[in-house]
N, C-alpha and C positions, 0 to 999 in steps of 0.2 A: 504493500500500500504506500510505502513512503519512496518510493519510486515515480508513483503515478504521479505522486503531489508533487515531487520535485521538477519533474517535466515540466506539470502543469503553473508551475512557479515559475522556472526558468523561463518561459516561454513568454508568459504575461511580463514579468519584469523584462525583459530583453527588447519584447514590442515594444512594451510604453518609452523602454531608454531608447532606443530608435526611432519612435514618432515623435518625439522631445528634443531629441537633439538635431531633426532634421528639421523639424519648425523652424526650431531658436535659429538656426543657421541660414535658413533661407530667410527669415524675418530681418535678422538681423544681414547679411549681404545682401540683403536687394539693394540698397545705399552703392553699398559700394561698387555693384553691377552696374547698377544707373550710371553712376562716373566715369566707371571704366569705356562703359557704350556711350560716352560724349552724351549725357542726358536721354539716351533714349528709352524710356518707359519700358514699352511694350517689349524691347529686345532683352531689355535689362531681366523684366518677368519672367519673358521663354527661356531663357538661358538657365534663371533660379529653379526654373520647374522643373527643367530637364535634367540638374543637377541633383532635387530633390529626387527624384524618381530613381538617379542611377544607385544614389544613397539607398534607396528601399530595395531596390531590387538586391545589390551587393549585400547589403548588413542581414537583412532578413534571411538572404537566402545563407549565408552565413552560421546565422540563427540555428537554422533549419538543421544544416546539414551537421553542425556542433553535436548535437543530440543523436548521444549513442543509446541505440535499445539497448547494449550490452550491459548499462552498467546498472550494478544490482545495487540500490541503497538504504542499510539497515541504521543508520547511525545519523541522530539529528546533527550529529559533524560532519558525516561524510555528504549529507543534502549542503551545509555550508562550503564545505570544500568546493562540491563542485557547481555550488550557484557564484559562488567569487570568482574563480577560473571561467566561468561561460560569462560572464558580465565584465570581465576583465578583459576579455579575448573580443566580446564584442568592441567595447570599448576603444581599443587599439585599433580594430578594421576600421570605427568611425574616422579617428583621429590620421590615418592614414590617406582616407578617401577625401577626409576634407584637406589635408595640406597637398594634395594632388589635384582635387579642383581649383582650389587656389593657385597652385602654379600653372593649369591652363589658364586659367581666365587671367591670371597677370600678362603671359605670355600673349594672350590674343590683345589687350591693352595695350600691350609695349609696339605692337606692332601697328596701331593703330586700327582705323575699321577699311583697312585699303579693300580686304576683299570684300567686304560688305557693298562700300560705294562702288566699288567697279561690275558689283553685278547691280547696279540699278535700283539696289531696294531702299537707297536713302532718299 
């Protein structure tokens, strides 16, 4: 039984730390999207979305795949063990995906939006 609940624990605390951090992060860089897109709103939002989404898809499926049936857990330590380790291990993916999207989106900044106006869409 204290198996099932630990899944069922791991799984809730993991979602909500990945719907939380991928909010706070898109809430909070849309600022700095909009800047980097020379004021432009709407590309500044696409771009946030499209990063939130690679965030869900990565972390989650992450999530997902962390979650061994094999492991048997009889000991209210051994549920902390391995809910620290899986919330730990998420945590690192987030933190890795976000200073990755940040150095694309600096890089496409630095470079200006040359291929954007050359294809017509400014």
């Amino acid at each position: 039984m204290l198996t099932t609940a630990n899944y069922v624990i791991y799984l809730v605390l993991s979602v909500f730390t990945v719907a939380y951090i991928s909010s706070t992060l898109n809430r909070d860089g849309r600022t700095f999207l909009t800047e980097g897109f020379e004021g432009d709103n709407n590309l500044a939002y696409a771009i946030a979305r499209l990063l939130m989404a690679g965030v869900y898809l990565v972390s989650l499926g992450f999530v997902l795949l962390r979650m061994r049936t094999r492991v048997q857990v009889d000991s209210f330590e051994e549920m902390l063990v391995y809910q620290a380790e899986g919330l730990g291990l998420v945590l690192l993916v987030l933190g890795v995906g976000h200073f990755f999207s940040v150095n694309v989106v600096l890089r496409i900044a630095r470079r200006g939006l040359g291929m954007y106006t050359r294809a017509g869409l400014k």
